[in-house]
C-alpha positions in Angstrom: 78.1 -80.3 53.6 75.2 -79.2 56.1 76.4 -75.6 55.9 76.0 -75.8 51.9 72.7 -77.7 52.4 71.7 -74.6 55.1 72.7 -71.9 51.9 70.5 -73.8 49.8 67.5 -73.6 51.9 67.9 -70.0 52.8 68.0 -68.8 49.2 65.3 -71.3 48.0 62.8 -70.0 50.9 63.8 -66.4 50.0 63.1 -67.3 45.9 60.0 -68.0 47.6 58.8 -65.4 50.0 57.9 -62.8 47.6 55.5 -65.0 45.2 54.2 -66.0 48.6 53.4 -62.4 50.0 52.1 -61.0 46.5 49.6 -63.9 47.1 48.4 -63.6 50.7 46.1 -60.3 50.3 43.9 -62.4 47.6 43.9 -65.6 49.6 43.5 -63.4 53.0 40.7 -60.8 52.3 38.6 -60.9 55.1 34.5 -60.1 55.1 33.4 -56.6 57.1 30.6 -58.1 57.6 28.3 -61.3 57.5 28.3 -63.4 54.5 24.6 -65.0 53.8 24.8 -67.4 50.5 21.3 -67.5 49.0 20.1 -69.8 46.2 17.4 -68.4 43.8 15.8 -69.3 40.8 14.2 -67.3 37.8 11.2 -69.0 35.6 10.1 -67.6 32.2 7.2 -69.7 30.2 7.2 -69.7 26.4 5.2 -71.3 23.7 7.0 -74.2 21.8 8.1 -73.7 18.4 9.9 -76.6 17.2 8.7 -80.3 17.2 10.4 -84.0 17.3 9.0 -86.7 15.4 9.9 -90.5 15.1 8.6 -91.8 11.9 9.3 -95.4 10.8 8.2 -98.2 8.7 8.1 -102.0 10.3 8.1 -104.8 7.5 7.6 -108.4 7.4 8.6 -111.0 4.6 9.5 -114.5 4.4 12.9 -113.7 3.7 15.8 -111.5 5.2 15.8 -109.5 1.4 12.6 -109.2 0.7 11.4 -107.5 4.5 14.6 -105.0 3.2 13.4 -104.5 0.3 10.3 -103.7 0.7 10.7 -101.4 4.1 12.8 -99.5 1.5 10.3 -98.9 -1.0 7.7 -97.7 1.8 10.4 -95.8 3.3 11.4 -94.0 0.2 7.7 -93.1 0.5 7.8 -91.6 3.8 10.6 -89.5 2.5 9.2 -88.4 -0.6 6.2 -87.1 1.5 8.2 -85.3 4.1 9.8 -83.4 1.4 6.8 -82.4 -0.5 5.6 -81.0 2.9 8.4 -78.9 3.1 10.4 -80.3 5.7 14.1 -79.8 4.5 16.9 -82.4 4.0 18.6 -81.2 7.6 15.5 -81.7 9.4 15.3 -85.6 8.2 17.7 -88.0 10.6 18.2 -91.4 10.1 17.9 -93.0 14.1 17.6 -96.5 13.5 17.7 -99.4 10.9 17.0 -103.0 12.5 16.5 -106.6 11.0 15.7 -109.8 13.2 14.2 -112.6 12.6 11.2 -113.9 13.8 10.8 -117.1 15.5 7.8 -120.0 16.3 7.6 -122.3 18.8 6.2 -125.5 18.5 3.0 -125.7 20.6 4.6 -127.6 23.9 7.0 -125.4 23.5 9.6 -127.7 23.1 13.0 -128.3 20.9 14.3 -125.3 19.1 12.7 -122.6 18.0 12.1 -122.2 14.5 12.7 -119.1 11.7 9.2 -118.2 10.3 10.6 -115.1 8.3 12.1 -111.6 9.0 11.0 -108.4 10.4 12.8 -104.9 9.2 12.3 -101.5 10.9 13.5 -98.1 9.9 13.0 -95.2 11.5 14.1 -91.5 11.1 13.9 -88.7 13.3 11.9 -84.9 11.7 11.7 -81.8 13.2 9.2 -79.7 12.5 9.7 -75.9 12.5 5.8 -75.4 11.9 4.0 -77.4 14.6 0.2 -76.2 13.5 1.4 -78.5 10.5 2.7 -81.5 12.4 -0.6 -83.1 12.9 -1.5 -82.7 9.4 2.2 -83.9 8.3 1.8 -87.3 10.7 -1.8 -88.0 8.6 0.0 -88.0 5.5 3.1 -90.1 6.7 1.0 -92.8 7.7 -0.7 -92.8 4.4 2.2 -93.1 2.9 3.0 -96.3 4.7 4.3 -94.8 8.3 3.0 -97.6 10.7 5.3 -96.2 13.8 5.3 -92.9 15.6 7.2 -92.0 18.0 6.6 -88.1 19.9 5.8 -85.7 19.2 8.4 -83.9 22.0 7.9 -80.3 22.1 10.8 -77.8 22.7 12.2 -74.3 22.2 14.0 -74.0 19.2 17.0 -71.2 20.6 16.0 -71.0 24.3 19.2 -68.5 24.9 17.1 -65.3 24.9 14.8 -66.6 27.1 17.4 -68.1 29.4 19.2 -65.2 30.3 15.7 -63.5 30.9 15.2 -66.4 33.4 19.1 -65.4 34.7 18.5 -61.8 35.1 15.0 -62.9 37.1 16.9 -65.2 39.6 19.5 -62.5 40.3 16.6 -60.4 41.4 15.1 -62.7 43.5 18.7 -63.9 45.2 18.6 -59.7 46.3 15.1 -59.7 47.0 15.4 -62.7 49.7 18.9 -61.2 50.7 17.4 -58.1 52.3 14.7 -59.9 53.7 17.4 -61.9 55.7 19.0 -58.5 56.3 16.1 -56.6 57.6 15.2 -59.9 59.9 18.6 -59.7 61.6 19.2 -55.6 61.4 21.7 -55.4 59.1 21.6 -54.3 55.2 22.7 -55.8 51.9 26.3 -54.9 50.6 28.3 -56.3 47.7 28.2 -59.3 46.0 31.1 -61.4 46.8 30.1 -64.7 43.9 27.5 -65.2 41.9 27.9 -69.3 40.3 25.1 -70.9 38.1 24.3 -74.2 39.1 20.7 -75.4 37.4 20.3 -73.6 34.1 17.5 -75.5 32.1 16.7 -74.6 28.8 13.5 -76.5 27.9 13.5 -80.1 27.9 11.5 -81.8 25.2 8.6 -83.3 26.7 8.5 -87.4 27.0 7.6 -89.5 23.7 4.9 -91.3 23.7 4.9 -94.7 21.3 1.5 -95.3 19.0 0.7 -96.7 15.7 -1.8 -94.7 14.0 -4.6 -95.4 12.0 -4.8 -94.1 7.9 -8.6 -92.6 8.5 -6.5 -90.6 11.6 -7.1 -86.7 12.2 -4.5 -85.6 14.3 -4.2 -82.0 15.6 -1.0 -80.8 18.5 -1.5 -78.3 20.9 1.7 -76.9 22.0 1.0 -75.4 25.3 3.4 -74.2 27.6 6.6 -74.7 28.4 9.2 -72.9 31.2 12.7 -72.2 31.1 14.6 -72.2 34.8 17.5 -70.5 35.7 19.0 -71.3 39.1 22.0 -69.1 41.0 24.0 -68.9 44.2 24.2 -65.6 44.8 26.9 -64.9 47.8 26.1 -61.3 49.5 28.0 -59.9 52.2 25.7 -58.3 54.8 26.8 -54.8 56.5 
């Protein structure tokens, strides 16, 4: 039985060897010189194009129906004039749609509180593809019976092409400190062993900010600036 066992082990470990030794030169390849990992980052700023806004309606009735009802006849509004602006069906997004009730308490504040009527609130979320007509868009919303804003967030529309401009500048700047390393120490840059991306960052949209907005209103948005990062580890190996 332990000779049989022996055979078994012999021709298992010799099914093995070869899958083994076709392996080793990948897993055992060994650096000529010094290997110097170096993390680098590539910035490119472009002007928004696209803007995010929250517009809602807030209504109060007596009843649960009625504060339904009529924060869908204003709503239908705010639609109406979205679309007559131009803004298209795919750019309109239902975000939220909420009714509570609202509640009085009795001056001492004691026994339980009591249902004075109920409060509905419906919001949907635009994007704008023309932001120099946002501003002018938001002054018509709210005429049309808007009472909640939410944004506007600013952003890139397709930040791809100016991500991989931000790339191709961080792979520059991973050499460029690379041989700066390698003059310091009297050596010079060779190959690249790995190159991984860890903080590519198309534009965020900037932070909303909540308001209600007056009818009379003249609103105007200044895009600015925004910056697209790119950030690599670039592994050299140092001859």
């Amino acid at each position: 039985m332990m000779r049989n066992l022996t055979i078994a082990s012999v021709l298992a470990l010799s099914l093995l060897l070869p899958a083994a030794a076709m392996a080793q030169p990948a897993q055992m390849e060994r650096l000529a010189g010094t290997r110097l990992d170096v993390v680098a980052t590539g910035e490119v700023s472009r002007v928004p194009d696209i803007a995010r806004i929250g517009a809602g309606v807030v209504t109060t009735a007596p009843t649960a129906t009625a504060a339904l009802a009529e924060n869908a006849r204003r709503m239908t509004s705010v639609r109406d004039a979205l679309k007559r602006a131009g803004i298209a069906d795919r750019d309109i997004q239902t975000s939220s749609i909420n009714l509570y009730p609202d509640y009085r308490q009795d001056e001492r504040g004691m026994g339980t509180p009591q249902i004075i009527g109920y409060r509905a609130s419906n919001e949907v979320s635009v994007r704008f593809r023309d932001i120099a007509s946002t501003g002018k868009i938001l002054d018509t919303l709210v005429a049309q019976g808007a009472n909640q804003i939410n944004g506007p967030s600013l952003g890139i529309d397709k930040p791809e092409a100016a991500m991989d401009e931000a790339r191709i500048l961080a792979v520059s700047a991973a050499r460029a400190r690379a041989e700066l390393y390698a003059r310091a120490i009297g050596k010079r840059v060779g190959r690249i062993l790995s190159i991984s991306e860890g903080g590519g960052q198309p534009v965020p949209y900037g932070r909303p900010m909540m308001r209600e907005m007056a009818a009379d209103a003249s609103t105007r948005i200044e895009p600015g600036e925004q910056t697209v990062t790119a950030s690599l580890m670039v592994s050299f190996e140092l001859e």
